[in-house]
VOTOR-799843 format. One line per 3 residues: number of its first residue (from 1); their letters; for each residue x, y, z of N, C-alpha, C. Coordinates in nm, 4 decimals, padded with zeros to 6 digits. Layout:
N
NUM) a) X:Y:Z:X:Y:Z:X:Y:Z  ...
***
This chain:
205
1) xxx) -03.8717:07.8463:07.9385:-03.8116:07.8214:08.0704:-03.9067:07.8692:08.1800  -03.9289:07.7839:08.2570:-04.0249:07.7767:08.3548:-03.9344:07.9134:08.4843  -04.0289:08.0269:08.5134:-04.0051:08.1218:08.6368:-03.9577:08.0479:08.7688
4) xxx) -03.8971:08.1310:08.8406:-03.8410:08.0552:08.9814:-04.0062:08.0660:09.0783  -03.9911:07.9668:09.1514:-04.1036:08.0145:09.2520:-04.0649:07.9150:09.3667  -04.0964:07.9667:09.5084:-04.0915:07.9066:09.6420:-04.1483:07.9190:09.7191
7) xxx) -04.1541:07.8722:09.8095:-04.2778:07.8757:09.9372:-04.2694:07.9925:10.0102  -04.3498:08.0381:10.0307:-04.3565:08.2192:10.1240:-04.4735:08.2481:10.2360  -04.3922:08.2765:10.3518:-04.5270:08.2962:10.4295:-04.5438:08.4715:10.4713
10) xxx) -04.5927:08.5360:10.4792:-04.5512:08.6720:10.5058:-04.5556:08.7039:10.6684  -04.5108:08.8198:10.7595:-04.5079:08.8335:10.8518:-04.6619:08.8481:10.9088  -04.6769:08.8457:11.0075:-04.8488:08.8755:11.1418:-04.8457:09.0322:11.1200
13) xxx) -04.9679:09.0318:11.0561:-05.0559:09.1547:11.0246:-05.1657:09.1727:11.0315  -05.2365:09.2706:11.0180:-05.3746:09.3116:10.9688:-05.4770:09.2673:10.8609  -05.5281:09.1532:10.8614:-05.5884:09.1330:10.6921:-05.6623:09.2400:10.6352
16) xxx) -05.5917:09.2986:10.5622:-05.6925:09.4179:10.4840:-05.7635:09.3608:10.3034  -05.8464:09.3741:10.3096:-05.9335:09.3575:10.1449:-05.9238:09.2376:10.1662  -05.9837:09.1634:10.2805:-05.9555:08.9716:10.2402:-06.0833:08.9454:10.1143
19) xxx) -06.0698:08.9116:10.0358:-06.1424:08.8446:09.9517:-06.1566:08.6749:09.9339  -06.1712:08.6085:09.9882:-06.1187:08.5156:10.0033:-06.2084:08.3395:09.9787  -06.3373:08.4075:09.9708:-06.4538:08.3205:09.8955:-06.5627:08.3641:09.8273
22) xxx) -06.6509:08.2699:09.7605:-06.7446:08.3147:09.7379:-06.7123:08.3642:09.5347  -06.7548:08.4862:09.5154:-06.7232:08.5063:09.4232:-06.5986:08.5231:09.3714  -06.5318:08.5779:09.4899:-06.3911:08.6841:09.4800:-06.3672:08.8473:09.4091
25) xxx) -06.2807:08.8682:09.3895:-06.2730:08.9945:09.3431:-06.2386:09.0350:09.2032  -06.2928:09.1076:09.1192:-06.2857:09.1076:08.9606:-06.1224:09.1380:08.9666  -06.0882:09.0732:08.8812:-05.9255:09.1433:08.8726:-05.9233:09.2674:08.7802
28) xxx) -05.9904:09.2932:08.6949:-06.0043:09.4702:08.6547:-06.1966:09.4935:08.6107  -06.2376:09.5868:08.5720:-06.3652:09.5955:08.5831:-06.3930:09.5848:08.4568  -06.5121:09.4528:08.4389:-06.5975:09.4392:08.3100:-06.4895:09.3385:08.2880
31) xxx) -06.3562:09.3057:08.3290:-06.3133:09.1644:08.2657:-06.3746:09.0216:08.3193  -06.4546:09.0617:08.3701:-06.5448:08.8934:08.4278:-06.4272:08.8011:08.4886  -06.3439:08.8336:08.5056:-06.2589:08.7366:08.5858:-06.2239:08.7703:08.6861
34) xxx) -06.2084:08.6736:08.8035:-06.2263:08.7190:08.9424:-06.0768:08.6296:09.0056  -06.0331:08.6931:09.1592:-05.9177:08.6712:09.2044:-05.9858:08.6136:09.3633  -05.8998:08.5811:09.4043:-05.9658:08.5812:09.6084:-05.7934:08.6476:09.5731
37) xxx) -05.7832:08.7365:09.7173:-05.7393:08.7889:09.7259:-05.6815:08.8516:09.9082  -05.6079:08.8686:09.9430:-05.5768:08.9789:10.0912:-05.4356:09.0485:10.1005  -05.4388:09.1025:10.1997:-05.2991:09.1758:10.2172:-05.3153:09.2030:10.3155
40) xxx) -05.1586:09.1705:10.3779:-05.1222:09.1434:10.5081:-05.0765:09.2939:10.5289  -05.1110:09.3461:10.6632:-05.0159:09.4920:10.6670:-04.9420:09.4576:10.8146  -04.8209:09.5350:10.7314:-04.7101:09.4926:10.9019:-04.5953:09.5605:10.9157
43) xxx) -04.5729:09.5991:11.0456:-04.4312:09.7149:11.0154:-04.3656:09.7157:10.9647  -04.2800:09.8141:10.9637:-04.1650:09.7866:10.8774:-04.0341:09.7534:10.9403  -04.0610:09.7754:11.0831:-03.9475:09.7494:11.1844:-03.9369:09.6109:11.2655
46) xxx) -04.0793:09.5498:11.2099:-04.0501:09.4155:11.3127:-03.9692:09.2818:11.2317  -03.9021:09.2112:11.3122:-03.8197:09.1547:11.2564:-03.8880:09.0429:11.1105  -03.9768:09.0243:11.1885:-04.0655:08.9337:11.0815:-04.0823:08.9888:10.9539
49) xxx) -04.1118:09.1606:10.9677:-04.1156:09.1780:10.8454:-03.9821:09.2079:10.7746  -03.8768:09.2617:10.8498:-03.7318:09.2956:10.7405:-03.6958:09.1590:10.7187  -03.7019:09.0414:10.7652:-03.6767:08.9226:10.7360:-03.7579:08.8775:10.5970
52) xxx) -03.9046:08.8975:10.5499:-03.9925:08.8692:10.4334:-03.9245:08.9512:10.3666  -03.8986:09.1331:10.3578:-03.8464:09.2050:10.2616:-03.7531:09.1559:10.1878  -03.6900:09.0950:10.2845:-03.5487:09.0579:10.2993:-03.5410:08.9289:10.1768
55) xxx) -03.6171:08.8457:10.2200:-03.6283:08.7230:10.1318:-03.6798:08.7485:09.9946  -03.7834:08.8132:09.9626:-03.8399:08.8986:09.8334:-03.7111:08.9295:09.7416  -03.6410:09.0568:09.7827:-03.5711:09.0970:09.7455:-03.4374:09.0138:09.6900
58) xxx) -03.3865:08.8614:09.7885:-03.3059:08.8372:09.7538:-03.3582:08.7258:09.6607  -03.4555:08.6927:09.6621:-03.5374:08.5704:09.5345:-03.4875:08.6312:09.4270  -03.5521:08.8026:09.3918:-03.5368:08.8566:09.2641:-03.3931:08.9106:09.2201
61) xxx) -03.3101:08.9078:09.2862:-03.1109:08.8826:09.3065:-03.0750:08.7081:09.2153  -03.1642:08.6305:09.3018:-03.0829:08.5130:09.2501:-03.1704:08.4296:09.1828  -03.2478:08.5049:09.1226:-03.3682:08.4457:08.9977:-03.4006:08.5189:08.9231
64) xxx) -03.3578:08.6530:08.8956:-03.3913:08.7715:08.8387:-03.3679:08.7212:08.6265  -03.4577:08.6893:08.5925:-03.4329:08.6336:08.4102:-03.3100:08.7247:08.3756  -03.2557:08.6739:08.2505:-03.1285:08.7478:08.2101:-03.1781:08.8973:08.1218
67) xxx) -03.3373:08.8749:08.0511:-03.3991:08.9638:08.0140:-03.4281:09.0805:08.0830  -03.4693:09.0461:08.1984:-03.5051:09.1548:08.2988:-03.3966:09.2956:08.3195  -03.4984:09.3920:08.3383:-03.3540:09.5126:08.3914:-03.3316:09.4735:08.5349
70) xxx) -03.2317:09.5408:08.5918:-03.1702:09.5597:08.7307:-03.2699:09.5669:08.8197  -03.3693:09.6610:08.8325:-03.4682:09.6653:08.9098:-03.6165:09.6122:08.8660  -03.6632:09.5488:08.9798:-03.7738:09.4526:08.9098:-03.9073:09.5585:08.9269
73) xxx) -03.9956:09.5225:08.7669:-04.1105:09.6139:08.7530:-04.1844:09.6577:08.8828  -04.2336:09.5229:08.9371:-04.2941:09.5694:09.0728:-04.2303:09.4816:09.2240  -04.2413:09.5103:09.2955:-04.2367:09.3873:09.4241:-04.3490:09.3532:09.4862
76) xxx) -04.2941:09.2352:09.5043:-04.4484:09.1717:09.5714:-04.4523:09.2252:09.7484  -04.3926:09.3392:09.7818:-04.4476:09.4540:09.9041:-04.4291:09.5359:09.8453  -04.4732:09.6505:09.9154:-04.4741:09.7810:09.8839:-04.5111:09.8934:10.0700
79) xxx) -04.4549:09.9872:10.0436:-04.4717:10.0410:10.1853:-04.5915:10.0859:10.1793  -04.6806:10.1290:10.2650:-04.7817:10.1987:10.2768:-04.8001:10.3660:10.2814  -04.8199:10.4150:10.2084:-04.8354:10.5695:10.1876:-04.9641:10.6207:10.2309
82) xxx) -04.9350:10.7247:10.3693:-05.0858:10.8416:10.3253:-05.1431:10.8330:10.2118  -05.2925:10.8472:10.2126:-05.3764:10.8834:10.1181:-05.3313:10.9807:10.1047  -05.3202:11.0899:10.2026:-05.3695:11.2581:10.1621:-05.2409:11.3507:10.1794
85) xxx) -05.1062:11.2695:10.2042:-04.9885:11.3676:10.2223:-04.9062:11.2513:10.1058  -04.8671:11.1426:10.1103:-04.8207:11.0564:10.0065:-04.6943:10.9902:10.1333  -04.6595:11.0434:10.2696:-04.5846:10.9998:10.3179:-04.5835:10.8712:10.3619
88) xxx) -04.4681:10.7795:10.3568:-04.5081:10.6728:10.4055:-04.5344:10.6717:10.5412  -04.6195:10.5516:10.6235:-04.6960:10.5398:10.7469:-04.6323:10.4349:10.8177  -04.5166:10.3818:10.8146:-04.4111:10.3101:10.8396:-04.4560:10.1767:10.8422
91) xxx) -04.5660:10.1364:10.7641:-04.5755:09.9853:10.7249:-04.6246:09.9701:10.5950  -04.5709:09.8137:10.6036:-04.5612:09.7424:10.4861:-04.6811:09.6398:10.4222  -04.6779:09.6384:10.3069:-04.8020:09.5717:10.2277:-04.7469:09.4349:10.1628
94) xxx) -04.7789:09.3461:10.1911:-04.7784:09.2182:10.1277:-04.9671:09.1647:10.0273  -04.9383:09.2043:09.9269:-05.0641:09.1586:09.8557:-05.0179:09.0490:09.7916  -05.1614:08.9221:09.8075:-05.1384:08.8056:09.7862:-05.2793:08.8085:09.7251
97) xxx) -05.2190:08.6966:09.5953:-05.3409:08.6364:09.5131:-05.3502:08.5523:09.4286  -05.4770:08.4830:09.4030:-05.4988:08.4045:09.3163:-05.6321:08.3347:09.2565  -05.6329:08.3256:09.1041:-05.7310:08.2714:09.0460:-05.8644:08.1740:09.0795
100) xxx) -05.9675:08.2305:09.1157:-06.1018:08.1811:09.1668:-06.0642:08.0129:09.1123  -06.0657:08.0157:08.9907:-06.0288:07.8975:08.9088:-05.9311:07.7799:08.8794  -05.9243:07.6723:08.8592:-05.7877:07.6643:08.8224:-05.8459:07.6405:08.6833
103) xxx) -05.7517:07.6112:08.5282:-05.7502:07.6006:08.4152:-05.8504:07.5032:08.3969  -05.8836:07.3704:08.4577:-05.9907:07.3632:08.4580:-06.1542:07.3187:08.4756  -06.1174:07.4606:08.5532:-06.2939:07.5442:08.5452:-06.3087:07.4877:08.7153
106) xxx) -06.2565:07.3945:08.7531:-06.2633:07.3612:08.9302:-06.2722:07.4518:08.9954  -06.3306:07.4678:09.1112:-06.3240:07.6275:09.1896:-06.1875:07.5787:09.2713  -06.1632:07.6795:09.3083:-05.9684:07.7175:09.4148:-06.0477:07.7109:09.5629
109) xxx) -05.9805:07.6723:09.6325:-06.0021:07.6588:09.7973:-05.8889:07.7262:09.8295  -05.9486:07.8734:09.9266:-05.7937:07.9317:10.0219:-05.8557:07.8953:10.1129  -05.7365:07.8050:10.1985:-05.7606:07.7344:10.3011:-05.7400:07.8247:10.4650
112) xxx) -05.8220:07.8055:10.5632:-05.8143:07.9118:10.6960:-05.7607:07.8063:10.7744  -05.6595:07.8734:10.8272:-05.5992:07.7704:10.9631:-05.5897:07.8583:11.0727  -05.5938:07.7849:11.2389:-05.5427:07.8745:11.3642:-05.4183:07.8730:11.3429
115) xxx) -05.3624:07.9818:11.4355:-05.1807:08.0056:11.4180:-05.1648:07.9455:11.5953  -05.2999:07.8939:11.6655:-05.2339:07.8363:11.7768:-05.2148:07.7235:11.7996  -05.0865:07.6502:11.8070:-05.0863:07.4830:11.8546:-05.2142:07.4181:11.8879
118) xxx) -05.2739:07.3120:11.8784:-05.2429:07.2283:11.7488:-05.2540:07.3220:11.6313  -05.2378:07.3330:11.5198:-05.2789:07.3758:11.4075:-05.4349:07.3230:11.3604  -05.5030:07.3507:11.3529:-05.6320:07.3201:11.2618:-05.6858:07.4253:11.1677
121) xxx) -05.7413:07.3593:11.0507:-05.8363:07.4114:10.9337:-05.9776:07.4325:10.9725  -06.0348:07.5670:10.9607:-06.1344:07.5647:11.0116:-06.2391:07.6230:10.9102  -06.3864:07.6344:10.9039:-06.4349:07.6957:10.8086:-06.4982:07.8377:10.8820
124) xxx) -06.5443:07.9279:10.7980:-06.5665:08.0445:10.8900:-06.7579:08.0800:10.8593  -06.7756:07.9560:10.7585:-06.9160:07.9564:10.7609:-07.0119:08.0847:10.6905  -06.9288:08.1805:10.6284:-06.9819:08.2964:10.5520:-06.9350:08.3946:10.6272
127) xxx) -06.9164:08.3776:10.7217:-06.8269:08.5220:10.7926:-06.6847:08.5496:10.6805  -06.6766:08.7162:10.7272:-06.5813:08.7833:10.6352:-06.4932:08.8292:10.7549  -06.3820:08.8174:10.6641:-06.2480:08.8306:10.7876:-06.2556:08.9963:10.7644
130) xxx) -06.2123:09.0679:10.9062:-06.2091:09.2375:10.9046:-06.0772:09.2629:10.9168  -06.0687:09.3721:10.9024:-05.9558:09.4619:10.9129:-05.8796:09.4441:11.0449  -05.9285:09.4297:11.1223:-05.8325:09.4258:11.2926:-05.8603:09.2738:11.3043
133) xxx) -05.8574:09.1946:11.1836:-05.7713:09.0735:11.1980:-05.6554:09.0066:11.1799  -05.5979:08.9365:11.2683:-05.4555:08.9281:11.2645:-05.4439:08.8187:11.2016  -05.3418:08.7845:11.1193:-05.3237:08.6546:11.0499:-05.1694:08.6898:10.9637
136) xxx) -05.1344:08.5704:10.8774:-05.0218:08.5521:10.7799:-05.0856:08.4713:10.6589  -05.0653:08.5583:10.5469:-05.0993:08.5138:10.3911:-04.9742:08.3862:10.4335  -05.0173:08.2875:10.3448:-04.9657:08.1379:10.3373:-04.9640:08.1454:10.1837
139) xxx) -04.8483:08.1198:10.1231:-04.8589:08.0918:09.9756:-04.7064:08.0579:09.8929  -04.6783:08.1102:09.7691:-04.5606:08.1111:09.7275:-04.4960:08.2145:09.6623  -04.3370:08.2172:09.6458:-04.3097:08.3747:09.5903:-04.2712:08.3122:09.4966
142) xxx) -04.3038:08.4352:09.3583:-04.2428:08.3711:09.1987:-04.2521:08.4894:09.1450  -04.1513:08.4672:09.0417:-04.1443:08.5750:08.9117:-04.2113:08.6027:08.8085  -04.2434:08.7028:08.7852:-04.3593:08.6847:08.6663:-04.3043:08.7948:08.5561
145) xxx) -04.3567:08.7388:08.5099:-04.3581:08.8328:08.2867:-04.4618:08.9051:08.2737  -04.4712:09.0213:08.2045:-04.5702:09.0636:08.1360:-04.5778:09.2056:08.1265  -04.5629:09.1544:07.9377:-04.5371:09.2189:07.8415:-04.3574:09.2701:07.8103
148) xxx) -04.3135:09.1806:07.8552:-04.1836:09.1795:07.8552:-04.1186:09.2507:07.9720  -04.1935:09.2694:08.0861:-04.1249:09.3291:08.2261:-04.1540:09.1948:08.3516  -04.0459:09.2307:08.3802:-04.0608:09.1315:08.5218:-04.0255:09.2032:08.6551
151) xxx) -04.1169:09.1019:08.7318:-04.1282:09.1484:08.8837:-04.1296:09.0637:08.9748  -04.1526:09.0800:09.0750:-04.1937:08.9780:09.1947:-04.3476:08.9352:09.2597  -04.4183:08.8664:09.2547:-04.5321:08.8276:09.3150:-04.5716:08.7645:09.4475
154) xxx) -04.7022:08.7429:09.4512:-04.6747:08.6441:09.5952:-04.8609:08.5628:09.5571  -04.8387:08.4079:09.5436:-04.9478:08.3282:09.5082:-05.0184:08.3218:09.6555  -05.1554:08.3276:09.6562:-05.2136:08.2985:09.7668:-05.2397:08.1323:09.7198
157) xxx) -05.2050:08.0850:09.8529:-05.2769:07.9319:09.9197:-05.4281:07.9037:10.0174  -05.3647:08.0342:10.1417:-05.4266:07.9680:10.2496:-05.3725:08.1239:10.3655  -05.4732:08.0889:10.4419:-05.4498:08.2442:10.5689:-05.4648:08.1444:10.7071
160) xxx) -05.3508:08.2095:10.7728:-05.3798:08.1855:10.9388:-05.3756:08.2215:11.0117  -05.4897:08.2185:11.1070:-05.5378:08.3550:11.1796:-05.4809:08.3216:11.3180  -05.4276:08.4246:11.3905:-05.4264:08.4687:11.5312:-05.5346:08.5273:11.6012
163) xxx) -05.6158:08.6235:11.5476:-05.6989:08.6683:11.5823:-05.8276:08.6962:11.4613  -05.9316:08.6651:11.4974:-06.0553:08.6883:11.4328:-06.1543:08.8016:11.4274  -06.1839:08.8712:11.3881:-06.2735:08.9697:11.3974:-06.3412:09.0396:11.2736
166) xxx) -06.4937:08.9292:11.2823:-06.5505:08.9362:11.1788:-06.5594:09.1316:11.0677  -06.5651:09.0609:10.9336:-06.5974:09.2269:10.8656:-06.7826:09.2080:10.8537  -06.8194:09.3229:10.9148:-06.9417:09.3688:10.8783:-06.9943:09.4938:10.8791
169) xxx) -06.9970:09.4619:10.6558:-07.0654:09.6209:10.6151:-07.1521:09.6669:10.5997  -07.1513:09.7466:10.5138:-07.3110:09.8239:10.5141:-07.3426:09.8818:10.5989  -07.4873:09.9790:10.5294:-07.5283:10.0741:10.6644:-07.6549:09.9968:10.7412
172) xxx) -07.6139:10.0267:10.8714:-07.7423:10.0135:10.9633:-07.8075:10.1121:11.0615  -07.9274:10.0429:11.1637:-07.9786:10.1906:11.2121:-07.8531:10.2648:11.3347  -07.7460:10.2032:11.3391:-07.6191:10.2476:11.4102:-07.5493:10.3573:11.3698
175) xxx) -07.5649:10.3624:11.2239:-07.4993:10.4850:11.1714:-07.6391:10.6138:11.0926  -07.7426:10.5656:11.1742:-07.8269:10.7026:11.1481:-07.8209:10.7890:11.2522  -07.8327:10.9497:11.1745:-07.8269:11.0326:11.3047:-07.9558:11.1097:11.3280
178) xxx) -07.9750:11.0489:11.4943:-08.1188:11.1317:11.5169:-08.1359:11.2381:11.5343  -08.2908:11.2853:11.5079:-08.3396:11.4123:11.5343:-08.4463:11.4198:11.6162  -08.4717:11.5052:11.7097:-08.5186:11.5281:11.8478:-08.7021:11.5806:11.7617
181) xxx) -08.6778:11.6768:11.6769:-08.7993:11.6990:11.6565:-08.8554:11.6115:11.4985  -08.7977:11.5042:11.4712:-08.8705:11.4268:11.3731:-08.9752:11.3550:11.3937  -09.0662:11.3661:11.2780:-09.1790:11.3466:11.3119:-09.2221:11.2181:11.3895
184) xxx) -09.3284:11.0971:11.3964:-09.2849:11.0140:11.4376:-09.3616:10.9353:11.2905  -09.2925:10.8686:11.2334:-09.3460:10.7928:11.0898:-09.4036:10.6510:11.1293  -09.5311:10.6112:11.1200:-09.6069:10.5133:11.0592:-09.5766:10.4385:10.9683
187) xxx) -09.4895:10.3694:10.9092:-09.4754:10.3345:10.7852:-09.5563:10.1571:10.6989  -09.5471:10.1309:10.8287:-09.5808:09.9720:10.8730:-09.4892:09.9071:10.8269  -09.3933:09.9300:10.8766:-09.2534:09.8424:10.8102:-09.1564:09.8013:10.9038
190) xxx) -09.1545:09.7163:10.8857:-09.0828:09.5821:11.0234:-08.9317:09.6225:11.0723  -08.8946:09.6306:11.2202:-08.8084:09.6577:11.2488:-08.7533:09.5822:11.2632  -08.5620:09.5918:11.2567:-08.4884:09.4718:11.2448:-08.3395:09.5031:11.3282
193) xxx) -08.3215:09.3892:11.4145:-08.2131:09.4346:11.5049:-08.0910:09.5015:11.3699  -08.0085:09.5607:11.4254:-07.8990:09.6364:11.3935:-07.8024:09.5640:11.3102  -07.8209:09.4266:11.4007:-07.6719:09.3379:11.3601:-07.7051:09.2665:11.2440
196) xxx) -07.8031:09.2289:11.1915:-07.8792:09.1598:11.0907:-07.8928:09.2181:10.9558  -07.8116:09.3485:10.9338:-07.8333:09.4299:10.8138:-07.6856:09.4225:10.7658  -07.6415:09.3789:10.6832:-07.4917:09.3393:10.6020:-07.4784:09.3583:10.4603
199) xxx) -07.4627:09.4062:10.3851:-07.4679:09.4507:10.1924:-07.2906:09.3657:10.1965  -07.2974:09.2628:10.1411:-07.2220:09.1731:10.1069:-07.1666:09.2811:10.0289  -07.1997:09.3581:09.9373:-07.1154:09.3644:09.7902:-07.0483:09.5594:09.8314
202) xxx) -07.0939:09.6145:09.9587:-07.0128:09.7014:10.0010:-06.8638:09.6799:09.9657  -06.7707:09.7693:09.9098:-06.6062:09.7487:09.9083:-06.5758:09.7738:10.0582  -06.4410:09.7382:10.0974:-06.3925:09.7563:10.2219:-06.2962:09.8548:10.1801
205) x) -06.3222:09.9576:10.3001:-06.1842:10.0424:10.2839:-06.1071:10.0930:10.3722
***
């Protein structure tokens, strides 16, 4: 018997960890298989978001397998907790994802749209979406198995942005700190504006 699943958009947030082309993101380490991936972060008080909780929660009410216990293994949100006290920070996590691949072997397209009238698809040309970008994961909510526990998920499709603001990592000469009496070095080695230095494979955190 085929899992319930439906269309889901999550509330206007923060894109945090967009993974979203290119290689994507290993789904555990040394398993060679990779995800695109993001998560939306968004209060917990705005209506948009008790309205998504809201819908999550009642999917896994009126689709919940007869196997399943009462409470589902995981949900597809979760609140956001301090790192360093464990308290929650009064917002919410929507992680969305899905297979670089489909079965087979085709690469997956997550598609970028504006969130302003008209609507258009746009490409972002190798730019990486940052953290103080605003957007809504586009995808579907479904139930999933495994290993005989069930939970709630959320499939990525497609992201649409309100606001843009490229991610760029790595270190550059922006984050060196000078010293007044260093020597002055010769090296013969070519200087390079600031903005031009990027380590693709930096994690975001």
């Amino acid at each position: 018997m085929a899992l319930a699943k439906e269309k889901f958009t999550t509330p206007r947030g923060n894109t945090k960890w967009a993974f979203i082309d290119g290689k994507g993101k290993e789904t555990e380490n040394g398993s060679n298989k990779f995800k695109y991936s993001v998560v939306i972060k968004a209060h917990k008080d705005e209506p948009e978001t008790i309205k998504a909780m809201k819908q999550i929660d009642d999917f896994w009410t009126e689709n919940k397998p007869k196997a399943a216990k009462p409470r589902p293994k995981t949900k597809a949100y979760k609140m956001e907790e301090d790192e360093d006290t464990g308290a929650e920070t009064g917002y919410v996590l929507f992680g969305l994802s899905t297979a670089t691949t489909f079965p087979s072997g085709d690469k997956k397209l997550v598609k970028i749209f504006t969130a302003k009238a008209p609507v258009r698809e746009v490409k972002l040309g190798g730019k990486k979406v940052g953290e103080d970008s605003l957007g809504r994961g586009i995808g579907s909510l479904s139930i999933y198995e495994y290993n005989g526990s069930y939970g709630t998920t959320l499939y990525l499709d497609a992201i649409s942005l309100s606001k843009f603001v490229e991610y760029v990592g790595g270190v550059d000469a922006s984050d060196v700190v000078t010293d007044d009496d260093a020597d002055d070095l010769d090296l013969g080695t070519e200087e390079v504006d600031t903005t031009a230095v990027q380590d693709e494979d930096v994690p975001r955190t």
